[in-house]
C-alpha positions as CSV (number, residue, x, y, z in Angstrom):
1,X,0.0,0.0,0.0
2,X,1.6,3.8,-0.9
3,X,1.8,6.1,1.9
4,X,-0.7,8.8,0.8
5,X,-3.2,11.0,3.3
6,X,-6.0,9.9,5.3
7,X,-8.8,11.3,4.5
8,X,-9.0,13.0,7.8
9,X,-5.8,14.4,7.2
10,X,-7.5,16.4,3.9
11,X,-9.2,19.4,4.6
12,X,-11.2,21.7,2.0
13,X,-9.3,24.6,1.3
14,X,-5.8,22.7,1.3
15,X,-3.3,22.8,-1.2
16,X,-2.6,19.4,-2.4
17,X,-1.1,17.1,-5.0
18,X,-3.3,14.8,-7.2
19,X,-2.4,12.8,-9.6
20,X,-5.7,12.7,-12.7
21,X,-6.8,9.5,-14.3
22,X,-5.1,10.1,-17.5
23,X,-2.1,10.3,-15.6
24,X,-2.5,7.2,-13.8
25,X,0.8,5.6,-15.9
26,X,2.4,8.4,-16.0
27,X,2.2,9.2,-12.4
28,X,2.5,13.3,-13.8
29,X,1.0,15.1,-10.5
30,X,-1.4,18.3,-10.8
31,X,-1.2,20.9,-7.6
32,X,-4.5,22.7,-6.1
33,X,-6.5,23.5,-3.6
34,X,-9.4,20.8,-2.5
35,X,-13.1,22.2,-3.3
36,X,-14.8,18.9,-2.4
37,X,-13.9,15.4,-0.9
38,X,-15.3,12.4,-3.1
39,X,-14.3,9.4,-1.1
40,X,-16.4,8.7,2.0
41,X,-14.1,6.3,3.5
42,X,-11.0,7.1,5.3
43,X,-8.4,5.4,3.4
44,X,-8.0,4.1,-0.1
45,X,-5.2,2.4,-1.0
46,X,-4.5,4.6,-4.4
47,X,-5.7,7.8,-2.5
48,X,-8.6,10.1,-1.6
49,X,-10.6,11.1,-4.8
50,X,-11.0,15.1,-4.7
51,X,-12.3,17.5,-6.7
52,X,-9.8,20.9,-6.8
53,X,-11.4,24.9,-7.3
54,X,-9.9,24.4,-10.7
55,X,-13.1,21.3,-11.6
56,X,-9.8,18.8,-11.9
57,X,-10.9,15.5,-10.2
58,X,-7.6,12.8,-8.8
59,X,-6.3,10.9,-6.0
60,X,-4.6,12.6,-3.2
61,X,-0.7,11.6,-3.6
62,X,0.3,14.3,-1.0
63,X,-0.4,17.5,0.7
64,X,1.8,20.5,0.1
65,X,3.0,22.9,2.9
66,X,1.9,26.0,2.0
């Protein structure tokens, strides 16, 4: 199992790193800040599912420090 957030750990209005469907193989990552949380349970083994301000949807890979 990776080691990405909890969903507990995610908060809306954080800036975090997803990684989109599309970019799955590539593992190219896409920054933002969370607008919704689309996973109800607390951990998924290829990360939370969020939707950022900017519409793009992906799985949580980390949470930036900003």
């Amino acid at each position: 199992m990776s080691n990405t957030p909890t969903r507990s750990e995610i908060k809306i209005g954080k800036m975090v790193q997803i990684v989109q469907k599309q970019d799955q193989r590539t593992g190219d990552l896409t920054g933002g800040v969370v607008k919704r949380i689309l996973t109800s349970s607390n951990i998924h083994p290829h990360g939370i599912k969020v939707e950022l301000d900017s519409g793009k949807v992906g799985r949580v890979q980390s949470i930036t420090s900003k």
